[in-house]
Structure formats: C-alpha cells, structure tokens
N, C-alpha and C positions, 0 to 999 in steps of 0.2 A: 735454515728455513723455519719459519713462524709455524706453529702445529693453531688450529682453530677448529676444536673437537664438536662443539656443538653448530656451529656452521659449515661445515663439513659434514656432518650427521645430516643436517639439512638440505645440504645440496645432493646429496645420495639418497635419502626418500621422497626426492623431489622425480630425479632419474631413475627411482624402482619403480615410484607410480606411473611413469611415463610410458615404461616398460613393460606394468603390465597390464594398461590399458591399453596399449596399442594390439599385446596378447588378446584380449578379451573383445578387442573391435575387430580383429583377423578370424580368427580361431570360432569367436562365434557367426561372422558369417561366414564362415566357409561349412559348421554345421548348420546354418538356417539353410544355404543352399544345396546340401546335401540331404535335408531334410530331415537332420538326426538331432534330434535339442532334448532329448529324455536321456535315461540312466540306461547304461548296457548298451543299448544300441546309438545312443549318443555321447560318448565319453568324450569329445570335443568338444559339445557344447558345454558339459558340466565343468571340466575345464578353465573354459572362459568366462562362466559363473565364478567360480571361484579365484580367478587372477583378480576378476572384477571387485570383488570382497578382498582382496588383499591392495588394491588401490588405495582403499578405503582407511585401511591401517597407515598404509606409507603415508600418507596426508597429510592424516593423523599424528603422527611421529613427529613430520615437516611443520604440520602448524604449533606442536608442542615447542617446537625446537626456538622456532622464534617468540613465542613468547618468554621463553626461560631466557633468552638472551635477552630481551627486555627488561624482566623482574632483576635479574643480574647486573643489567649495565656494563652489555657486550658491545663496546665503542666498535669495536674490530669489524663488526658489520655494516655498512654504509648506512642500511633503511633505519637501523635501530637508532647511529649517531645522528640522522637527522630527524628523525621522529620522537623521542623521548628528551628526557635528562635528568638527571640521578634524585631530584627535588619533586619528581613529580609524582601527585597522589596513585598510591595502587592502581586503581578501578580506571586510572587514566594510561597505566602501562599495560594493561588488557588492551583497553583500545586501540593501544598501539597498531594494533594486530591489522585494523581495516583501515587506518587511517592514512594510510599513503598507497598509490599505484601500487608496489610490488604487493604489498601484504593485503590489501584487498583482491587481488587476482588470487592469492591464495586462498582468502576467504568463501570468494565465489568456488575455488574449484572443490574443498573439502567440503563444502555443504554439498555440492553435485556431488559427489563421492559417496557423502552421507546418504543422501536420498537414494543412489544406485544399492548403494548397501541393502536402503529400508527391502528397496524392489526386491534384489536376489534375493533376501532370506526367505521370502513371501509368494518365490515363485510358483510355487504347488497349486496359486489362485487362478491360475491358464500358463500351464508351462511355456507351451509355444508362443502364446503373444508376449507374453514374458522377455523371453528370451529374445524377440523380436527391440521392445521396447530396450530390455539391458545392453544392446549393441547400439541402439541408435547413442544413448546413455553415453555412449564408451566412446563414439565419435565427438561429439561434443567435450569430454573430458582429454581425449588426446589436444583437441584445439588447445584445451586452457593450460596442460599441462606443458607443448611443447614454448607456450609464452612464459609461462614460468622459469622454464631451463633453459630459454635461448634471447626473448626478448625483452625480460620485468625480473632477472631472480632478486628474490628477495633477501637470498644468503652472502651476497656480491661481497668480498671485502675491501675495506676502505685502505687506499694508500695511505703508504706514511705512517709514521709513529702514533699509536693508540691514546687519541683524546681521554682529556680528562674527563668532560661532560659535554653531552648532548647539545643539539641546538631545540628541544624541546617541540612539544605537542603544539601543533596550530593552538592559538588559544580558544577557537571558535568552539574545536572538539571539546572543552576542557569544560563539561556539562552532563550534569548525570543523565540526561535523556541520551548521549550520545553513547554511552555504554552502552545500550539497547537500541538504540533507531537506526543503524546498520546492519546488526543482525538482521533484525525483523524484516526490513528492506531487503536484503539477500535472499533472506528465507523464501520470499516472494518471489523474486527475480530468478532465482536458480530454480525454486518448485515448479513452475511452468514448465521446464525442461520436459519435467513426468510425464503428465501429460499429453506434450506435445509427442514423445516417444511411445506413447501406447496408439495416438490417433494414427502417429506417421506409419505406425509396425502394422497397425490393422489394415489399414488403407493398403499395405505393398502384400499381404497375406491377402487379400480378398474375405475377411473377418467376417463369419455371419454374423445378421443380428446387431444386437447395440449393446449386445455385452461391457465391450472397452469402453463405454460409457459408465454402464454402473461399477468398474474394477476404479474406475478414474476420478470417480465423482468426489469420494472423500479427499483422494489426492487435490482436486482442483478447490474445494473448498477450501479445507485449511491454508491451500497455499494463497490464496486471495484473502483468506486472513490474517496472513504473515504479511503481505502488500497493504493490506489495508491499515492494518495496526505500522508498517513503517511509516506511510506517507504522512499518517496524521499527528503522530511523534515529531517527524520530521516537521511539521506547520508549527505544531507546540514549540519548537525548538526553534525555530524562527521568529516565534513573536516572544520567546523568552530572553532570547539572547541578541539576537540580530537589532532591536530597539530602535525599529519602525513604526510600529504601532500596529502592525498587522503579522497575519499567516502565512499566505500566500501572495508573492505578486509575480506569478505565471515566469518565472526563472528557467530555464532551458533543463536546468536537472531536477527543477522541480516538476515539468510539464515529462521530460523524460518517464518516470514515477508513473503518473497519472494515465498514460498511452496506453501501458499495458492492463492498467486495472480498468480501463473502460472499456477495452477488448475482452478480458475475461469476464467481465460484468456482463457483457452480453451471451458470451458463450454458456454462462450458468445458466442464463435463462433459455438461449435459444435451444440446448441440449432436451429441455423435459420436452418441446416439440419434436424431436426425434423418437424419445420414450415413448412418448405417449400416442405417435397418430406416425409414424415413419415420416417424418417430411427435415426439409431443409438439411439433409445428409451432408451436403459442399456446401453450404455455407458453414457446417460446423466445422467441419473438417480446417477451411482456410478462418475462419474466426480462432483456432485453436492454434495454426501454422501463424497466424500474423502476433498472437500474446507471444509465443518465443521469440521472432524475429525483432517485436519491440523489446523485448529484455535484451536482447545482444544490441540493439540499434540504444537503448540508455546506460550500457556499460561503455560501449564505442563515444556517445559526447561527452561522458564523464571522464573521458582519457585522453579523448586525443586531442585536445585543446582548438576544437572545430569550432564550437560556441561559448562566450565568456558566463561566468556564473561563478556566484561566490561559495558554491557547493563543487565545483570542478577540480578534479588533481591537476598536477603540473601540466603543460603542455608536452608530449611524448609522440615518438615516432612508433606506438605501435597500431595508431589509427588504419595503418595499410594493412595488417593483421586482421583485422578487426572486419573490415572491406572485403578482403578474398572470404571470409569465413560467412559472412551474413548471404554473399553470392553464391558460394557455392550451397548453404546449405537451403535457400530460393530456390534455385537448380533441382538438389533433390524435390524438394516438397512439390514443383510447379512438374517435375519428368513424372513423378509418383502418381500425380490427380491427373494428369491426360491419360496416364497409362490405364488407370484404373477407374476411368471418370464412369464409367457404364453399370461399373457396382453401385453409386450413390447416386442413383434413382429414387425421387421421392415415393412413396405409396400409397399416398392420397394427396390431395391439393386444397388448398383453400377454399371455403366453401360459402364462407361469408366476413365482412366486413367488421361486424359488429358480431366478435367471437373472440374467445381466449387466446387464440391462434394467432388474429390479425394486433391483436396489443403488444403479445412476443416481439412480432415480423418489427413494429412499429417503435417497440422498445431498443429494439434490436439499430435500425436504423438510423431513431436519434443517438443512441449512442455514437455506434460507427461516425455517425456527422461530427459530433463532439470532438473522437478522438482525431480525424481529417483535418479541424480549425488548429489542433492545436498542434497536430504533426505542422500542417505548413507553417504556422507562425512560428514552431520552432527553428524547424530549417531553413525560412526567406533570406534572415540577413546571409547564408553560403550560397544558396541559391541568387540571390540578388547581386553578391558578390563576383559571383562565378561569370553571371550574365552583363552585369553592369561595369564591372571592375570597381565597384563602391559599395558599402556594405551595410545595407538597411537594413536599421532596428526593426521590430514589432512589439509595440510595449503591452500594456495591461488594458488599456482605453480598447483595442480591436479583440483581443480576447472575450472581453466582458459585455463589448455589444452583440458578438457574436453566439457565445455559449448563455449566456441570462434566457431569453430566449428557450435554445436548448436545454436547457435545466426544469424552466417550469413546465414543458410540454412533458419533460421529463418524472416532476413531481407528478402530475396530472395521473396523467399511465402507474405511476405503484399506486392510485386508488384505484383507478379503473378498472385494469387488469383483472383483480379477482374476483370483482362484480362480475365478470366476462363469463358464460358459459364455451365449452368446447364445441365446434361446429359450428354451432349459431344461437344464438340468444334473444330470445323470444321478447315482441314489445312488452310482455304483460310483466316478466323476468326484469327490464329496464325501469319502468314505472318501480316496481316493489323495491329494488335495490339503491337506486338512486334518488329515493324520495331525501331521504335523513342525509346523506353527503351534500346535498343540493341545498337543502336547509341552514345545513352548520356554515357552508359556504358564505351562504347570503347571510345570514343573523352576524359573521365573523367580519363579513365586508361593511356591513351600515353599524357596526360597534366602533370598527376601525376607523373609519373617517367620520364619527361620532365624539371619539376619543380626539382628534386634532389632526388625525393623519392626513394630509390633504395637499396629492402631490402636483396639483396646477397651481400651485401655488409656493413649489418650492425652488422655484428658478433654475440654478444650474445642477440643483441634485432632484429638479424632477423626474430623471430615468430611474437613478437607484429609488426612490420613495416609488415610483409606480410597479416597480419589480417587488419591492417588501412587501406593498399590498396585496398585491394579488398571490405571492407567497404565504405571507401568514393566512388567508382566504382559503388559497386552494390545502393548507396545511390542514385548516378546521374541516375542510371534506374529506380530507384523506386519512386522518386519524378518525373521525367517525366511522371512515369506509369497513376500518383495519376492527376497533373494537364493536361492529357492526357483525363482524364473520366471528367473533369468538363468541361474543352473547347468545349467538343466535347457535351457533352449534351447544354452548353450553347449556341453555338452555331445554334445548333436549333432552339431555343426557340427567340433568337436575330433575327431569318431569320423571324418566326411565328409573333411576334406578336411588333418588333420594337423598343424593347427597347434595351438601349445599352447593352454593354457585361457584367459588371458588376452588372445592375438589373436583369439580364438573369440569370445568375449564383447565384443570393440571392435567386432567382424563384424555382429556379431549385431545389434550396439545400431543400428550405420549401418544395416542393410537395413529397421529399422523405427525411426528416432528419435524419433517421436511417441510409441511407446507403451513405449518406455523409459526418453524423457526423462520420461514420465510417471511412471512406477517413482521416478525418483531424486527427485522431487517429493514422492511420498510418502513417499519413506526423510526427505526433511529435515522436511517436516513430524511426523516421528514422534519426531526428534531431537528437535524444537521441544517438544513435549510430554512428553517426558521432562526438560528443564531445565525447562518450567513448573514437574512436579510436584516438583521438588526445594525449588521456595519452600514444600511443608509443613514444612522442619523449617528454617525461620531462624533466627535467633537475634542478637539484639541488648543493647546494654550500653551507656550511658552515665556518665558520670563528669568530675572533674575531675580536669586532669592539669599539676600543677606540673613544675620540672626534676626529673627523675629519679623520678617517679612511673609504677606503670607501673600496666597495666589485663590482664587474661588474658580472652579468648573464646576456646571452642574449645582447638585444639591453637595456639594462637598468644597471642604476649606483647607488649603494646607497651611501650616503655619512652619517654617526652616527653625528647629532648637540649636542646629549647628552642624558645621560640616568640620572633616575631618581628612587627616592621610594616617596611613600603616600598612605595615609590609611583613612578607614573611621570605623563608629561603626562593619559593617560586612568583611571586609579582610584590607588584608593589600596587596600594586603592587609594582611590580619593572616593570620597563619601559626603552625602549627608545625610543626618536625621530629619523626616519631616513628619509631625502631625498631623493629624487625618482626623476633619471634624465634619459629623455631619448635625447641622443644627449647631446646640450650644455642647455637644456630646461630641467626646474624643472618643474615635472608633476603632483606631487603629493608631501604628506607629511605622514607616515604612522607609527605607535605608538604600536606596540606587545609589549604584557606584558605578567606579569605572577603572578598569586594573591596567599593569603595566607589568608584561611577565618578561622576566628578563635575560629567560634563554634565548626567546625568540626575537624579542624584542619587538613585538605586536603590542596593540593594545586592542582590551574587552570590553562589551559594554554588558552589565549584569543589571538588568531592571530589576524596581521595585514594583509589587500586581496585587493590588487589594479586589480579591474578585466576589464578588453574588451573584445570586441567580439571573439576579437582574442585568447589572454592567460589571465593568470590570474598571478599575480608577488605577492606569499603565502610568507609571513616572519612571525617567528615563533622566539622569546626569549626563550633561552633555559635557561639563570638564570647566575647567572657568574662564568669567574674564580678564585676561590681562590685567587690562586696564581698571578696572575695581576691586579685582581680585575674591568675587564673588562666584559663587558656583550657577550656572545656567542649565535652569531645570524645563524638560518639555514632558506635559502632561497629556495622556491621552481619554478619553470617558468614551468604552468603548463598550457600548448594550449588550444585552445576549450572549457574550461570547463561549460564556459556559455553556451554554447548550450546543454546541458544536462539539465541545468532548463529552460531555454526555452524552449524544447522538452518537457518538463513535462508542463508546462504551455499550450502551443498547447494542449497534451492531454486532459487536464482540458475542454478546449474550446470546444472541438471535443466532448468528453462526454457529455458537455451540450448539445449542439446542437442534438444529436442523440435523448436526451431527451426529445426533442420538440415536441409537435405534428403534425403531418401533416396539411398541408392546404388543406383542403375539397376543391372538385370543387366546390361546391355554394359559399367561402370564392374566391376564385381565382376569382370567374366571378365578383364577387363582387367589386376585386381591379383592375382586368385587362379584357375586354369586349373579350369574345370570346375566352379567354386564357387556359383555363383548357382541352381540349381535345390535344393540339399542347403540354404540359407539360406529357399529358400521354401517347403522342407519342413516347416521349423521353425516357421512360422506357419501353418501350416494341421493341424502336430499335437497 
C-alpha cells in the first residue's frame, strides 16, 4: 500500500477540525444554556473556547498541507493534479489553494476559523455575548467542515500511477491580480459571519442596549473593506484579462459579489440610527441576517453550476448541501426574531421627513431595491426555467435600465444626507446648506452641455449621455456638499486655536474619524461614479494591421512595427508591437498578445492599456487572419476609467480613517494647549 504522508496529514486536520468544532458548537451551548460561560463556574464553556482555537490550528496545518503539496508537485492528490503543473510560476502555485471547488471551501473555512480565532482571544470584551457569538461561529464552521471531509475533500487521491505533470492553472487565474482578489473576496464573504453571530447571539440573549453594535462595528467595517477591495480587483481583472472592453457586465458571480456589499452598505449606515436615536432595531437585525445569507447564497452559485458564468467552478452535486444549510439557518434567524421580536422595539419614531433619519430610511431603501433587481435578474433564467421549462437570460440592457436610475438617487442622498440635521431640519438650515451644492450643480450642468454634451441629440446612446449628465452634475453638488462640511468645521478650529487651515482640517478629522472617514467614502464613491459615467461616450475600432499599417481612434494613432510568436516551458504568444502616436509624437509603445498554455490547453487573452487620467487607449489581439495572415487588432478609447480605481482607492483611505480612533480631549490638550473644548464646539455647531 502506497503511504501519502502529507495528504494524509491533511485529511486528519481536516477531521480534528471537524471534531473540535462540532466540540465547541455542543459543549458551548450546553454552557450558554446552563448559564456558565465564565472561568470556575464555567469550565465548559472555556473548554469550547478553546477546542474552538484549536480549529483554528487544524486548518491551519490542512491548508499548509495542500499548499506544500503544490510547491512540491504532489500528483498523488487529484485537486493538485488538476489544478497546477510543474512549469507554473510560484505566486500561481499559492493560488492554487482557492482556485478550484475543493480548495476554496478550504479557504472559506480557515478564514472562518481565522476570524473565530480573532473572536476567542478577545473574548474578555463581553464574555457572554462572546461566547454566544463563538458558538453560532462553530455552527457555521461544522457546515464547511463536514463538506470538506465528506462532500469537496481536497486531499482525495488520484487513481492510478502518479503523473508526471499537471493539467495546469485555468489560464484565466494566471494574473497577478488573482493572487489577491480571492482572498480579499473571502475575507468579505466569510467576515460577515462576525457579525452576523454577535447580532444573532444578542438577539437569543435579550442583549441590553446596542452595545453589539459598537463590539461589531470595526468587525463590519473592515470586512466591507475586504468585500470591497475584492469586488473591484475582481472588475480590474476583467477588463485586464477578459478583453472586452469593459468591468463589469452584471455576470451571475459577479452580481453574486455585489448582493452582499449593498446589504452591508446599508446596514453601516442604518446601525448609527440605532446609536444614535434607538430606532430601526429589526430592520438591522434582518439587514445583518440577509448580508450572511447572501454570502452562503454567492458561494452556493459559484458551486453548484445553477447559473453559467465565466467566474463559476465545475458544475458539483454539493449545491443540495448548500440548500439544507441556507434553510435551516433562515429557520434559526426567522424562530429567533419572532421569539424575540418584543425586545426590538424602536424608542423613538420618525419625526420628520426632511431630517438625517429620513435619508438613512431612504438610503437604506434604494439600496435594498438595488440589491432585489439584481437578486431577481440573477436568479430568473432558474426561476424561469423551473416555471416555464426554458431558461431566460437577463442580460446587461434590464440591469442598467433599472439600477442607473437607482444609483443616481443614490449619488443624490451621500450629498444630501449630511446636510440633514437629526429630528428635523429647519428651512432657514436648508436655504444655508444647499445654496453652494445647488450652484456647483447648475454652473457643472450649463459647462457640460456648453462643452458638446448634448444628449437629444445622441440617438441610440441618449440614455447613457443623459445618465452622465446628470452624474457629472449631481457629482459637482456632491463634492461641494462633502468639502463644504470640512471648510466649515475647519474653519472654526483655524479662527480657535491658530493653526493653518490644513492642520485644522487633520484636527478636525481626528476629533471625529468616523464621520469624516465617512465624508472621504462618499468623496470616492462619487469619483467612482463619475468614471462610470465616462463609459457613455466609448468608442471602439477594429481592423487588420499588417507592418506599417496604422489605425486612428480618437486623438491617437497606432502604427503595427511588427508582430511576433514565442514560447516558454508554460504557453506559447502571438504578439504585436504597436506604436502609439498622439499628434506627430510617439507616446507610447504597447504589446497585446494572446497565449497558448499547454497544460491546459486553453488560450489567454493578455491586453495591452495606455491609461491617463483622461481615457484609457485598451488594445486587444484578437489572433489572425488565415487568409492574410495578419494579426486583427480591436481597439478600445475608453474615458475616465481611472477614476473608478481611484475612487476605489479614496474609499480604502476613507475606511481606514473612519477606523481610527478618536482623539481624547486629554490627547488634544496634550498636542494643542486649550484646544479640545473649541473642537467640540465644532460638532455640536
């Protein structure tokens, strides 16, 4: 008999963690229900604290194991023989790790694990809800754990006499963004769990207060910046690789992604209406219950081959896995809120329309609507199937007449909003605040169709031109709104205490980070939407380009110096060199190809992307023709697009920041004499 020391190693910290998670889901409710979760009088729960940290190691070990059998080129394991081969770069035999059904269920469950881990060590922050949370934690981890040992393992081995090499990496993964844009993705996906296990523990404990709120809060952000930072890797890595010309076109795993982060997006915001005024108790509660259920509901289409997409694993039987787990744990969450519905009584009520409160409700809303378009367009063609017995698409045309719409009422509200006072907001308060957003608005709209933008006039793409408009418009209100609250506080603080306007405004942001980091959140997000609306006016060319043939897009000229083939041990490229002239000046030199990797025996398409702030000049080899034997090049001239990572990048900034914590007055007096009272002036004027 064949000995397989490190697959074996693996399939045995697969079955310890299984073991003593199932320990730490038993053992600690049986002390939450005995009421003993402390030290001495709770040595059960401590217990299942600590099985629950020893999970976390087994994993650990498990997911070492199969990477070493990757770096190695351990044929003897099925996932490895079909996911690697011995030619392939390092950083792409890491990836190994998520790149197929088994090994991403591992991934999901050692980051669950990971994050259980963060929980336990930290439990000392509310033991009891803690502990509440670390069990629900351990339920959830038994589910992933018992797919791993019974229905996906990843340690499986392969009949038959041990291959020579691999069938290799999809070539689609074989992209330095995809080293990172799974994690990141995970990180999100599985960090919701947090969360949703501190809401669900509070909610079955009768939890006074909104404490699990503030224990939760850093939890829910960062993990909405792990979601955030994958989804837009993820878009980068579509218009890098995929060589369509674009980001997004509303893909079933991509809209999967998107479901959760606009449920959490709401929940960030609708939670400070809890903080701050006790209202909307059930709606956070199920705002927080629906972001986990969408994360198991976008690992479920990415497995079980229910909707087609070019981001999807194999087609797999463990979609019925998948089904009992999302029901039953509906089940808990929906037996939990009846049982408990009498505790999340609001404590005050809305009081007016035109108030901080009613922009939340309203934000809150268009989201919800948003993430509803794009749940059902996901799911119609099974639905339509199921009902019709034939299986209607929903392309990009019903998303984008629907959510456009959604978006800008969307942009509208991150200006509005902070203009808003709490309770109600006084006419004389509306007049003062939205004189300058109203201005920038108007001055931005008669520039813009001053400039040529003039969309009765642009036939079949007058919907997208009238959407840009009024985007870049409502963008010049919205960014006045945003640098309208930080002048204006700075300014005080610069009159108080002397320092210029720029150490005012660093002052300023410290003494409240959350709700500045939240400012520069909406500043990128409003970036982000101003390079959306820049894809109305693309523009594209295709052609064939022999030596010295050139092609004009735009204000740019390419001229072909020559195309080429070469190969190494993992594909083989066909290439050209083309020149890049703007005016009678060479700007550039840019090199699209197109590879042939021949483990797998796929082929890639690697664009070439001369980007500015301005456009972005996409050239894509599309391979040649036969019959001329010339390479056929499609060009794309696509505006703004850098401002959508940049917007993403702002976001990043703005979340840290929010993440900081305040500066105490005794830290203020500290750095600046007499400074802290004239700073909390500032927030109360």
């Amino acid at each position: 008999m064949q000995l397989h020391p490190m697959p074996e190693f693996g399939s045995f910290t697969l079955l310890l963690a299984l073991a003593l998670s199932v320990y730490t889901l038993v053992a600690g409710g049986l002390a939450l229900w005995r009421g003993k979760t402390v030290d001495g009088a709770g040595r059960l729960g401590e217990t299942a604290r600590r099985a629950g940290i020893g999970s976390f190691v087994a994993l650990s070990c498990a997911a070492f194991a199969l990477v070493w059998a990757s770096f190695t080129n351990d044929y003897s394991v099925s996932y490895i023989l079909h996911h690697t081969n011995k030619d392939l770069h390092t950083a792409y035999k890491f990836s190994a790790l998520w790149s197929g059904q088994e090994g991403s269920l591992l991934l999901w469950a050692w980051l669950l694990s990971a994050y259980g881990f963060v929980l336990r060590i930290r439990h000392r922050v509310d033991v009891r809800l803690s502990a509440y949370a670390s069990t629900i934690l351990a339920g959830v981890q038994v589910f992933f754990l018992l797919l791993l040992n019974f229905a996906a393992p990843p340690f499986a081995i392969q009949p038959g006499p041990k291959a020579l090499d691999g069938f290799g990496l999809n070539p689609l993964l074989q992209y330095p963004e995809m080293v990172i844009h799974p994690p990141m993705l995970y990180l999100g996906y599985v960090g919701f769990a947090v969360p949703f296990a501190f809401a669900l523990g509070a909610l079955m404990m009768r939890y006074p207060g909104e404490k699990w709120i503030h224990i939760t809060r850093r939890w829910t952000m960062v993990t909405w910046l792990f979601l955030t930072c994958g989804i837009f890797l993820g878009a980068h890595w579509a218009y890098s690789v995929l060589g369509w010309g674009g980001y997004w076109g509303w893909d079933p795993v991509e809209n999967a992604s998107l479901m959760p982060w606009l449920t959490g997006t709401a929940f960030l915001h609708s939670v400070m209406m809890q903080e701050k005024r006790g209202m909307m108790k059930s709606w956070n509660v199920w705002l927080i219950f629906s972001t986990f259920l969408l994360t198991i509901l976008g690992t479920l289409l990415t497995r079980s081959g229910i909707v087609s997409s070019v981001h999807a694993f194999a087609q797999s039987s463990i979609g019925s896995w998948f089904y009992g787990f999302i029901l039953i744990m509906f089940a808990v969450c929906l037996f939990t809120f009846f049982k408990q519905k009498d505790h999340l009584k609001s404590e005050n009520k809305l009081e007016s329309l035109v108030s901080r409160e009613s922009s939340f409700l309203f934000n809150n809303l268009v989201l919800l609507a948003a993430c509803f378009t794009v749940l059902w367009g996901t799911l119609f063609p099974v639905l339509s199937e199921y009902v019709q017995g034939s299986k209607v698409t929903v392309g990009a045309p019903f998303y984008n007449r629907v959510n456009l719409p959604i978006g800008l009422f969307l942009l509208f509200l991150t200006g509005v909003g902070p203009l808003l006072a709490w309770r109600s907001t006084s006419l004389r308060s509306i007049r003062r605040n939205f004189v300058l957003p109203g201005i920038a608005m108007g001055v931005a709209l008669v520039g813009l169709i001053t400039s040529g933008i003039h969309p009765w006039s642009a036939g079949d793409d007058m919907q997208a031109e009238i959407f840009s408009l009024i985007t870049f418009s409502l963008a010049a209100g919205v960014i006045t709104a945003i640098a309208s609250e930080f002048l204006r506080g700075a300014a005080v603080v610069r009159t108080q205490t002397g320092k210029n306007l720029f150490a005012s405004m660093i002052l300023l942001v410290r003494k409240n980070t959350r709700r500045y980091g939240g400012y520069i959140v909406h500043f990128g997000i409003v970036v982000m939407f101003i390079g959306i609306a820049g894809g109305a006016f693309n523009q594209s060319r295709e052609q064939e380009m022999g030596f010295g043939d050139e092609m004009r897009i735009g204000p740019y000229r390419l001229v072909c110096q020559s195309f080429t083939q070469d190969s190494n041990p993992n594909f083989d490229t066909e290439y050209a060199l083309l020149d890049v002239y703007k005016g009678n000046k060479k700007i550039t030199q840019l090199a699209p190809e197109k590879r042939f990797y021949t483990a797998s025996q796929q082929n890639s398409t690697i664009v070439a992307n001369h980007s500015t702030l301005q456009r972005d000049l996409y050239v894509i080899y599309e391979g040649k023709n036969p019959d001329t034997d010339k390479p056929i090049i499609k060009v794309f001239l696509n505006p703004l697009m850098n401002w959508i990572w940049i917007g993403v990048l702002i976001v990043v900034i703005g979340t840290f920041v929010a993440l900081v914590p305040n500066l105490t007055r005794s830290t203020v007096r500290a750095r600046v004499e007499d400074e802290a009272p004239v700073v909390e002036e500032v927030h109360h004027a």
